[in-house]
C-alpha positions as CSV (number, residue, x, y, z in Angstrom):
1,X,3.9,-22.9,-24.4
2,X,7.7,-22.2,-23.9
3,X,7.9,-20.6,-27.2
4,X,4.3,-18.4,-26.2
5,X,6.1,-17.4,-23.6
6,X,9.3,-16.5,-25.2
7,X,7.1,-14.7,-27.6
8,X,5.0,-12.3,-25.0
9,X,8.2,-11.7,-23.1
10,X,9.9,-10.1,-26.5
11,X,6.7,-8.4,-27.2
12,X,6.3,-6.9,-23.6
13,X,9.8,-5.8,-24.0
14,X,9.7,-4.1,-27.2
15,X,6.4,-2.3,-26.1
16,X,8.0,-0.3,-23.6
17,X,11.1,0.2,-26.2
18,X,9.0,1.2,-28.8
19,X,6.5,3.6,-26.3
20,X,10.1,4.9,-25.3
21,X,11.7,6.2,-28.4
22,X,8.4,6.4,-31.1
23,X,5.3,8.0,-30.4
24,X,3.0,6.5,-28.8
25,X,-0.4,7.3,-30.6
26,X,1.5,6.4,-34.1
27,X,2.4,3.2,-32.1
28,X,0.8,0.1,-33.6
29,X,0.7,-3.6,-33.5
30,X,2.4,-5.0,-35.9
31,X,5.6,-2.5,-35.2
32,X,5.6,-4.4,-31.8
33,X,5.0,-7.3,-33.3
34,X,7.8,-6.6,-36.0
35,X,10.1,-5.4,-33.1
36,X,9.9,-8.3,-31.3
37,X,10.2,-10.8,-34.2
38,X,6.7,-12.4,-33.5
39,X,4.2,-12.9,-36.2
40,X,1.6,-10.3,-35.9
41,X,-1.6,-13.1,-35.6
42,X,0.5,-14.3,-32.6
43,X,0.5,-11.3,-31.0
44,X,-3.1,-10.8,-30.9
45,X,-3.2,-14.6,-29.4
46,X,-1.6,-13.0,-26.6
47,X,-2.8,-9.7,-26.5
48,X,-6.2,-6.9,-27.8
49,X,-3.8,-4.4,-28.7
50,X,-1.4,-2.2,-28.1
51,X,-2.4,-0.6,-25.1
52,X,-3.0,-4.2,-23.7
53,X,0.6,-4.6,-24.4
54,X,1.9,-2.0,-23.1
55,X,0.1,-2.3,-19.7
56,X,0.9,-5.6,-19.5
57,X,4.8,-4.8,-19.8
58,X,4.2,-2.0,-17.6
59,X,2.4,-4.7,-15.1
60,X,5.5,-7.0,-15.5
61,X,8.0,-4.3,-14.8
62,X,6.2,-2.8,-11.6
63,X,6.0,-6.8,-10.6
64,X,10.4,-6.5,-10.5
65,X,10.3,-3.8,-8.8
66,X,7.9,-4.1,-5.8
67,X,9.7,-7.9,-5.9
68,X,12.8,-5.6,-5.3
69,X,10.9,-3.4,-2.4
70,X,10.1,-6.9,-0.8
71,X,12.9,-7.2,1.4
72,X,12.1,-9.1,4.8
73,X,13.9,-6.7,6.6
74,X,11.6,-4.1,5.6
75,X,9.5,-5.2,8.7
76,X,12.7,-5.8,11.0
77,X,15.0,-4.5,13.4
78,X,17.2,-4.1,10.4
79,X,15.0,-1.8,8.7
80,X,16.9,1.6,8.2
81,X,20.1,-0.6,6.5
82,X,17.4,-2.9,4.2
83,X,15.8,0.7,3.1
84,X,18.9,1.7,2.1
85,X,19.7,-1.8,0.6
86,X,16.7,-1.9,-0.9
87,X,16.5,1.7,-2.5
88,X,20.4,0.7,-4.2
89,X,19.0,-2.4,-5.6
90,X,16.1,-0.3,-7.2
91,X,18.0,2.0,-8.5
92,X,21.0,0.0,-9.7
93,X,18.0,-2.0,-11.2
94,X,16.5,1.2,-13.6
95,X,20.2,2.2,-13.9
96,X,21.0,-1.0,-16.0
97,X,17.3,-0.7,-17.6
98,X,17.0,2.3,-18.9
99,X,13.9,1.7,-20.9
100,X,12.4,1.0,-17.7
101,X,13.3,4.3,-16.2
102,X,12.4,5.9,-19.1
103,X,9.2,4.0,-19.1
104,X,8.2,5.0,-15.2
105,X,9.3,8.7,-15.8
106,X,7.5,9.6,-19.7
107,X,6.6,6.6,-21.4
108,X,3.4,6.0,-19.3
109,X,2.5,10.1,-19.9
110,X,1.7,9.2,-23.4
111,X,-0.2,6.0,-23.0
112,X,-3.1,7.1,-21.5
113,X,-4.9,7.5,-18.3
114,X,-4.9,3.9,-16.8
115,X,-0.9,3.9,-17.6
116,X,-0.2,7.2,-15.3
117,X,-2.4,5.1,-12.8
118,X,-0.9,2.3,-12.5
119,X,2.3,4.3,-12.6
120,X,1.3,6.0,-9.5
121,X,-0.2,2.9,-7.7
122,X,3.1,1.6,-8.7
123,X,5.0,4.4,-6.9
124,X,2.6,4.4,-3.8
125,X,3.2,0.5,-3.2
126,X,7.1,0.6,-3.5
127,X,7.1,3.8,-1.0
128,X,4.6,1.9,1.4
129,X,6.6,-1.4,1.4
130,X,9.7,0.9,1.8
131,X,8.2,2.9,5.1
132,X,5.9,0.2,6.9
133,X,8.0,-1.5,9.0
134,X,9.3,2.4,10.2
135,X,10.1,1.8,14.1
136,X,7.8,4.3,15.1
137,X,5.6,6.8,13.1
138,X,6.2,9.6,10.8
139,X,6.6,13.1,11.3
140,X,3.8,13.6,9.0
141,X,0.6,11.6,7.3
142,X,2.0,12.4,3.9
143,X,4.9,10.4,4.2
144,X,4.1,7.7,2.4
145,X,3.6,10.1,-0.6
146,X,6.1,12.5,-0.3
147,X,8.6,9.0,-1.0
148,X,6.8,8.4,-3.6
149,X,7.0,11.8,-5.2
150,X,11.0,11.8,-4.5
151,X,11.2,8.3,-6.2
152,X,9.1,9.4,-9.2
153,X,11.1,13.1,-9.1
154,X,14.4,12.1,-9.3
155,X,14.1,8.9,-11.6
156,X,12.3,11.3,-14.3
157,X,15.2,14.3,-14.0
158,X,18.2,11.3,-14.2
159,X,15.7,10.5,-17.7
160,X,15.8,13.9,-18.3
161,X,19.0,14.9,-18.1
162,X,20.2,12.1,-19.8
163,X,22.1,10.4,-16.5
164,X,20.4,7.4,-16.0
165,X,23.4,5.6,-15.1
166,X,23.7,7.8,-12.0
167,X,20.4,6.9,-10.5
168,X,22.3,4.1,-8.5
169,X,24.7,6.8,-7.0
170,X,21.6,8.7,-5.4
171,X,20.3,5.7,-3.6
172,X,21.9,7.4,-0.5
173,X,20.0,10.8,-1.1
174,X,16.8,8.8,-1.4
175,X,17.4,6.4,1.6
176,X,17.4,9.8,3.5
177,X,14.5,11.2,2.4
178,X,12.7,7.5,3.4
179,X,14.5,7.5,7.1
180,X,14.7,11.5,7.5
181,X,10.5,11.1,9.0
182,X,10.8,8.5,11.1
183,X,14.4,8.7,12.8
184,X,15.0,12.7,12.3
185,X,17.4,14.5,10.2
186,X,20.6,13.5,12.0
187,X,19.8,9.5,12.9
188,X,18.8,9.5,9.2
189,X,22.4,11.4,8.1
190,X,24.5,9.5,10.6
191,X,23.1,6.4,9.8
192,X,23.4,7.1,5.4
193,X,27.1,8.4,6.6
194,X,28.0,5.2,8.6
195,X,27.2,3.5,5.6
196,X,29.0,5.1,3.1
């Protein structure tokens, strides 16, 4: 079992390498497999396929970071710092995974259908643990998405641009966009500020 495990955890890993810096649709098995140093009739033990593989990794990886987004003082008193604690963890987090930014802002694009969903369902859960516990209600009904859009926006231009390492340094810019609704422009700024 431990050595199963091992196994899937390699082959998880190498999927979203692999979908990351090949082509997806010429993606197959046994380059996973290969990848990942795991004989190719154990990874069809574990898994269909590729795609199974790569959703499963994908599963995995949103399971870190909604782990991340589950800080108890999300629902507290405390909840403007722990968004802002919160959104640096996540983004220090993608800043020292790279494929996993990479994975959230293309590498799901060319997987398919049920990838981009799960991406967005992924995006709508960290945004909605992020803004629940708000002291009072939004400015808006579309909060909730509009976090989610800024999330998604800015980790896929730091992939874009090639500056992934800098998505921890806009944890600020994002912490105001999450407290901006809910406390006004200048709680949201003074409190970022008294942080700083």
């Amino acid at each position: 079992p431990n050595g199963q495990a091992g196994a899937r955890e390699r082959l998880l890993e190498q999927a979203l390498r692999l979908a990351v810096v090949e082509d997806y649709s010429e993606l197959s098995a046994p380059q996973i497999a290969d990848a990942a140093g795991v004989p190719i009739d154990a990874f069809f033990e574990l898994f269909d396929g590729k795609q199974e593989c790569f959703l499963a990794a994908l599963d995995v990886l949103g399971e870190q970071l909604l782990a991340l987004a589950a800080d108890p003082g999300l629902r507290s008193d405390d909840w403007p710092y722990a968004v802002r604690r919160t959104i640096g963890e996540m983004m220090r987090f993608l800043a020292e995974r790279p494929i996993y930014a990479q994975t959230i802002a293309g590498g799901v694009f060319a997987a398919g259908p049920e990838a981009i969903e799960r991406n967005v369902r992924l995006a709508q859960g960290i945004a909605g643990r992020l803004t629940e516990g708000a002291p009072r209600e939004p400015h808006s009904k579309l909060v909730v998405q509009g976090v989610a859009g800024a999330l998604s926006h800015t980790i896929r231009c730091q992939v874009a641009s090639g500056q992934i390492q800098l998505l921890s340094v806009l944890a600020d810019y994002l912490t105001y966009i999450v407290l901006a609704p809910f406390l006004g422009a200048e709680q949201a700024s003074a409190l970022v500020i008294e942080q700083a």
